[in-house]
C-alpha positions in Angstrom: 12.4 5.3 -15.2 10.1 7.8 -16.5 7.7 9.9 -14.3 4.3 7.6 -15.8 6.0 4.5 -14.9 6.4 5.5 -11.4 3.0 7.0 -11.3 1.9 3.7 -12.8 4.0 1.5 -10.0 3.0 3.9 -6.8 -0.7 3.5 -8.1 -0.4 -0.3 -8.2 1.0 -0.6 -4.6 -1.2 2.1 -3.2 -4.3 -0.2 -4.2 -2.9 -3.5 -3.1 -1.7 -2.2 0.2 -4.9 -1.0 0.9 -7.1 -3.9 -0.3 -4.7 -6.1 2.4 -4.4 -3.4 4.7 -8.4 -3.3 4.9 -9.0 -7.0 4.9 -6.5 -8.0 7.8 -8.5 -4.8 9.7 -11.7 -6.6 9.2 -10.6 -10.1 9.8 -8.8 -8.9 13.1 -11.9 -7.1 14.2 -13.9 -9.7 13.4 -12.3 -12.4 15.5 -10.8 -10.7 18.2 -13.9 -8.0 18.8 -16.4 -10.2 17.0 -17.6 -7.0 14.7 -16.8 -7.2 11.6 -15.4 -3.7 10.8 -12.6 -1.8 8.2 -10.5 0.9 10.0 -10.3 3.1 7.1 -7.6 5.7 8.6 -5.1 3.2 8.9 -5.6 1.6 5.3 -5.2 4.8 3.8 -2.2 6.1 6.0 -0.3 2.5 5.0 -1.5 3.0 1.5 -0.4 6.4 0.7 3.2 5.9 2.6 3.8 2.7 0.9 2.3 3.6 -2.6 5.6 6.8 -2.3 8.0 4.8 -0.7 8.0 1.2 -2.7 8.2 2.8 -6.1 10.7 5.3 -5.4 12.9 2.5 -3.8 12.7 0.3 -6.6 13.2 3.1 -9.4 16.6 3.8 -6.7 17.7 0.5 -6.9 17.2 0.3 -10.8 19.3 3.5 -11.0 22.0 2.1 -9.2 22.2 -1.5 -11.1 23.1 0.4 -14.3 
């Protein structure tokens, strides 16, 4: 796996965990505090650590396969 593939892979995961991360925020604000509001520290944190950790798992397990 090259270095822009992985680049590629962590960018893809870094945006879909934080589009989830940030929607299930607001929907559990929403109906438990009856506010609808993102908590933006903890979309990023989960983005960031799984946009590093998926992709170098998978490039891991790729490496080990061959």
């Amino acid at each position: 796996m090259n270095i822009k593939q992985l680049l590629l892979e962590a960018l893809v995961f870094f945006v879909l965990t934080f589009i989830v991360t940030a929607g299930v925020s607001y929907l559990y604000s929403l109906l438990v505090h009856g506010t609808g509001a993102f908590n933006w520290d903890s979309a990023i944190q989960f983005a960031i650590i799984f946009g590093i950790v998926f992709p170098i798992v998978n490039a891991t397990g790729r490496r080990k396969k061959k």
